[in-house]
SERO-4910 file (N, C-alpha, C, O; in steps of 0.05 Angstrom, whole numbers):
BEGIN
 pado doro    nc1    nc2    nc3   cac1   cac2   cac3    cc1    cc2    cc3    oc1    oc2    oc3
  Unk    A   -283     44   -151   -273     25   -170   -255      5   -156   -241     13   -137
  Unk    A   -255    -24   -165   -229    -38   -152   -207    -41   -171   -202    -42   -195
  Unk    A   -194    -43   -145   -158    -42   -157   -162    -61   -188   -155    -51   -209
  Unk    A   -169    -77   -186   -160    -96   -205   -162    -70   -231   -144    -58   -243
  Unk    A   -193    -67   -234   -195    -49   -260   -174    -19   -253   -164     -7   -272
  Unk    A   -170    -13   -232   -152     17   -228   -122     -3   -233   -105     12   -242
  Unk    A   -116    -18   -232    -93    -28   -246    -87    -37   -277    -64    -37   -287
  Unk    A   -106    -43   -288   -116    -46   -316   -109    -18   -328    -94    -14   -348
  Unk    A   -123     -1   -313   -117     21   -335    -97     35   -328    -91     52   -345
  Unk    A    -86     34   -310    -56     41   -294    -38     37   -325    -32     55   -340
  Unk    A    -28     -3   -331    -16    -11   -344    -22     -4   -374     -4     -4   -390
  Unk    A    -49      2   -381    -50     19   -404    -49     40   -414    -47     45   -438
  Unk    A    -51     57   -393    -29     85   -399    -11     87   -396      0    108   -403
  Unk    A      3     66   -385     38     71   -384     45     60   -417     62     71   -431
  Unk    A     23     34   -427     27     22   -452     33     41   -477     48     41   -496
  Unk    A      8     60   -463      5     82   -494     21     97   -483     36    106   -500
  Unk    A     25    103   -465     51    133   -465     75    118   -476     84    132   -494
  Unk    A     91     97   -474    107     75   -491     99     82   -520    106    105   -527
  Unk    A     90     72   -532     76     74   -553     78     96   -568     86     91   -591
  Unk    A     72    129   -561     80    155   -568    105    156   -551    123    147   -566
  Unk    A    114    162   -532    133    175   -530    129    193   -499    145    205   -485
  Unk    A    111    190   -498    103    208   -479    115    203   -452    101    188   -439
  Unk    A    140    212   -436    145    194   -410    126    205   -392    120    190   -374
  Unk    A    113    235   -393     96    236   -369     73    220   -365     59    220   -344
  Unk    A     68    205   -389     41    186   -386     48    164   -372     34    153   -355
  Unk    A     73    155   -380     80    134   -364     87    130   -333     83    112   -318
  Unk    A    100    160   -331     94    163   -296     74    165   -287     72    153   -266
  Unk    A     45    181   -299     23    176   -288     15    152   -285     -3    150   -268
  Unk    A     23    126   -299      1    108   -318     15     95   -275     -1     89   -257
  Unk    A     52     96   -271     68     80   -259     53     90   -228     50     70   -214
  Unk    A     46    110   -217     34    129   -204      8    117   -201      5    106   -180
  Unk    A    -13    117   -219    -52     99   -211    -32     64   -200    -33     52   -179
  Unk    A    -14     56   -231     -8     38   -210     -7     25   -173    -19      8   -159
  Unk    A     20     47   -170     21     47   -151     -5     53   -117     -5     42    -94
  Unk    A    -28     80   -133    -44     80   -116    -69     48   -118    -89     46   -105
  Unk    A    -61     36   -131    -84     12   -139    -74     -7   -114    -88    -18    -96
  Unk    A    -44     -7   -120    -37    -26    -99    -48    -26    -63    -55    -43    -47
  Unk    A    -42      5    -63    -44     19    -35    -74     12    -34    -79      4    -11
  Unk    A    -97     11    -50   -126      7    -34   -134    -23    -38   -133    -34    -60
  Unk    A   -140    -32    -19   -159    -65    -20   -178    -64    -33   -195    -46    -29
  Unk    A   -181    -80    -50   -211    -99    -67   -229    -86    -46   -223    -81    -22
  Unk    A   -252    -81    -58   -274    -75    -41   -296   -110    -53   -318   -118    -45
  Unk    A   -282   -120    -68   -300   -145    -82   -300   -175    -53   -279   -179    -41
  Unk    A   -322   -191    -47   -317   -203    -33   -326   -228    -47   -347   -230    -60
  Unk    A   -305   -251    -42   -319   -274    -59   -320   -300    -33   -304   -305    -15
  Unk    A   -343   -311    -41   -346   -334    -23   -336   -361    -32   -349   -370    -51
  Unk    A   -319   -375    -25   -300   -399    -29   -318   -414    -43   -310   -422    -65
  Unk    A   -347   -421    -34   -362   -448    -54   -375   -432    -70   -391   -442    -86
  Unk    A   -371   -401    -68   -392   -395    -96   -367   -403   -130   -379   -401   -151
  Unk    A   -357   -406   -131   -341   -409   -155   -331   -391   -157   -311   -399   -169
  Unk    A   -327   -358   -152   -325   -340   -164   -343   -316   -162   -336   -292   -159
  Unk    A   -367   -325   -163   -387   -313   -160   -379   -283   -142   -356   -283   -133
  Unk    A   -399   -254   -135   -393   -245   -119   -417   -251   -108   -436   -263   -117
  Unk    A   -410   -238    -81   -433   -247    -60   -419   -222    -51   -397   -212    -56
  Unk    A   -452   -212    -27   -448   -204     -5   -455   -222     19   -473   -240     21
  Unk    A   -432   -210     39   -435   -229     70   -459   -226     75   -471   -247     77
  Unk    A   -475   -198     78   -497   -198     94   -527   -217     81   -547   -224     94
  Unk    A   -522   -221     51   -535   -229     36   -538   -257     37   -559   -270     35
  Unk    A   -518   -264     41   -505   -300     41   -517   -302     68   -531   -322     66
  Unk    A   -521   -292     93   -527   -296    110   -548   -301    116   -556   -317    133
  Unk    A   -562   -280     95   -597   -287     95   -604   -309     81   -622   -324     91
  Unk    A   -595   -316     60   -599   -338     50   -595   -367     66   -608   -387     60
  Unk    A   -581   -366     80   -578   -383     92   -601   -383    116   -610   -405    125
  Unk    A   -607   -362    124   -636   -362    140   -661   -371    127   -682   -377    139
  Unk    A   -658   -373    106   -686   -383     88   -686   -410     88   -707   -422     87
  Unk    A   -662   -423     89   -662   -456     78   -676   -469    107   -681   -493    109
***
């Protein structure tokens, strides 16, 4: 999974443990947080694709075709 979504749901279990009452949800929720930060994006984006994802090895072939 990438961080981004393991941070998403980090911040929404801390939301709902808020919400009930629950503080151990919120240390867990503060806890995926924190491990989200610790791992890098596995996502790679190429500057002229807009956004798009690409792979390097892929982009590379394509560019062997033109």
């Amino acid at each position: 999974m990438n961080s981004t979504r393991d941070k998403a749901q980090a911040f929404t279990k801390q939301l709902v443990g808020q919400m009930v009452g629950d503080d151990l949800l919120v240390q867990e929720g503060k806890e995926q947080e924190r491990e989200a930060d610790r791992e890098p994006s596995k996502v790679h984006y190429d500057e002229h694709a807009a956004g798009r994802r690409t792979d390097p090895s892929r982009a590379a072939s394509r560019k062997d075709k033109s």
